[in-house]
C-alpha positions as CSV (number, residue, x, y, z in Angstrom):
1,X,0.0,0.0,0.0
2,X,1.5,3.7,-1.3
3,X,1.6,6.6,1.2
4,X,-0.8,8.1,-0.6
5,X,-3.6,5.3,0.5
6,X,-2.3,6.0,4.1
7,X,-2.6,9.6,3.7
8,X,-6.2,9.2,2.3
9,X,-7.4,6.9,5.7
10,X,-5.7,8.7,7.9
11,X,-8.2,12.0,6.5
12,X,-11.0,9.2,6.8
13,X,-10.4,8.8,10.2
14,X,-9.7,12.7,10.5
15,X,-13.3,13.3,9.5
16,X,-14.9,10.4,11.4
17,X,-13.1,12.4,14.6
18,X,-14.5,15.7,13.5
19,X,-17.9,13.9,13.3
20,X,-17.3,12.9,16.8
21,X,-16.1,16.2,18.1
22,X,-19.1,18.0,16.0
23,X,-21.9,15.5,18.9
24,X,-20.6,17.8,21.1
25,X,-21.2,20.8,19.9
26,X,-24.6,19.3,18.9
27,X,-25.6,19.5,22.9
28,X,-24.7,23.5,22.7
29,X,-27.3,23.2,19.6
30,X,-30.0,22.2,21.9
31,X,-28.9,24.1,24.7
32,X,-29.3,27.1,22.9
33,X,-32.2,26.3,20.5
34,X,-33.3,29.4,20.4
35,X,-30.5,31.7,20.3
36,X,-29.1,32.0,16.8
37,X,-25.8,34.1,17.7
38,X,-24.8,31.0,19.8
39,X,-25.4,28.7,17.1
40,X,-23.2,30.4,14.5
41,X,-20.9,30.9,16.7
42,X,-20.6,27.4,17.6
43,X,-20.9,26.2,13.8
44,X,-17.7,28.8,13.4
45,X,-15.8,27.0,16.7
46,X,-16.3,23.9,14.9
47,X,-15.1,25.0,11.5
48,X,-11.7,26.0,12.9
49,X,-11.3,23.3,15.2
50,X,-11.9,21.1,12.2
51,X,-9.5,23.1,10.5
52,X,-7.0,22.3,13.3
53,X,-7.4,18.9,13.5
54,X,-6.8,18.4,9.7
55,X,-3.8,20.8,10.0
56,X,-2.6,18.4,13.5
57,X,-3.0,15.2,11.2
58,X,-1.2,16.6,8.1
59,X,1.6,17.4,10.5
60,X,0.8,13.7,12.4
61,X,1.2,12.0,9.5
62,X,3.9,14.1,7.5
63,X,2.1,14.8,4.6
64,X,3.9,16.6,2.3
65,X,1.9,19.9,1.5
66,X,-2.0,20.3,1.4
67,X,-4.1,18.5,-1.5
68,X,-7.7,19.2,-2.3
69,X,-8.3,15.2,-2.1
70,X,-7.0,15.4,1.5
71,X,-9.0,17.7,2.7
72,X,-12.0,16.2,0.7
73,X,-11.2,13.0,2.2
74,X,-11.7,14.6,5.4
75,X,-14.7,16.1,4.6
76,X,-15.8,12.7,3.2
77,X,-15.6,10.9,6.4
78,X,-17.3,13.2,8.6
79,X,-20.1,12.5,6.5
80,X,-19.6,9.2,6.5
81,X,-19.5,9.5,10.4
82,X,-23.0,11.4,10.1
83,X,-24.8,9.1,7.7
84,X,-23.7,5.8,9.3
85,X,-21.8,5.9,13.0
86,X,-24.2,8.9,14.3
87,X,-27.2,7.1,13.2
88,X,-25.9,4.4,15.4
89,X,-24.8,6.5,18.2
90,X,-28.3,7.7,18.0
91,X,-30.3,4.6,18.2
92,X,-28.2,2.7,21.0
93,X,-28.7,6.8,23.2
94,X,-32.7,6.4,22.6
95,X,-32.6,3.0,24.1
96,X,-30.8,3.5,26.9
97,X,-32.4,6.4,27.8
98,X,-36.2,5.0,27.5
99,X,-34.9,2.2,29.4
100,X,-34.1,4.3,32.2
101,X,-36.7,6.3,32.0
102,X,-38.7,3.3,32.1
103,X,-37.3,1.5,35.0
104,X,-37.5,5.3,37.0
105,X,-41.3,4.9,36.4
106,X,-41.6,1.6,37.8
107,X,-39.5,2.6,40.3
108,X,-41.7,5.3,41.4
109,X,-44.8,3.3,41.3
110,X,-42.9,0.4,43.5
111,X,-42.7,3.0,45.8
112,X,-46.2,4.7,45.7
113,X,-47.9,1.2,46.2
114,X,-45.4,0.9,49.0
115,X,-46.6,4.8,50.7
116,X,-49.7,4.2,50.1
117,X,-50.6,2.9,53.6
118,X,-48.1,4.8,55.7
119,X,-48.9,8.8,55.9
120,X,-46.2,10.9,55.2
């Protein structure tokens, strides 16, 4: 395997990261639903830290100089992270949460059955 198919993984994985590190701003999204300042200014965070992190691989992985098809690459598996691996993320966060939330309700009622008798 060339350099150049190392180079082109290692800006998968770059991306996939970004598409990890962009979850996190996606919880400052929804804290601040309503404020768009916040959001642009978050969407502009992430842009540069994205820039960063491709600039901190290409020094990682001693690329020679920048290419277009690197920095497509990277592009290419953040979406790749947000049309598969978030998707996922997603799925397995609903289910453990409505299974908490779940066993929180019978929880509760365990404990009004168990009140019911005794004053409080």
């Amino acid at each position: 395997m060339s350099n150049l198919a190392y180079w082109l993984v290692a800006c998968l994985c770059c991306g996939e990261f970004a598409g990890l590190l962009h979850e996190c701003f996606e919880l400052g999204y929804r804290a601040f639903q309503k404020k768009g300042g916040i959001q642009i200014t978050l969407d502009i965070l992430f842009g540069l830290l994205f820039g960063t992190l491709f600039v901190a691989f290409s020094v990682l992985f001693c690329f020679p100089n920048v290419r277009l098809f690197l920095l497509l690459a990277a592009v290419a598996g953040f979406y790749l992270y947000r049309g598969s691996l978030h998707r996922l993320l997603a799925f397995f966060t609903k289910r453990i949460y409505n299974r908490y939330r779940s066993g929180r309700k019978a929880r509760l009622a365990r404990l009004s059955v168990r009140n019911e008798g005794r004053e409080i």
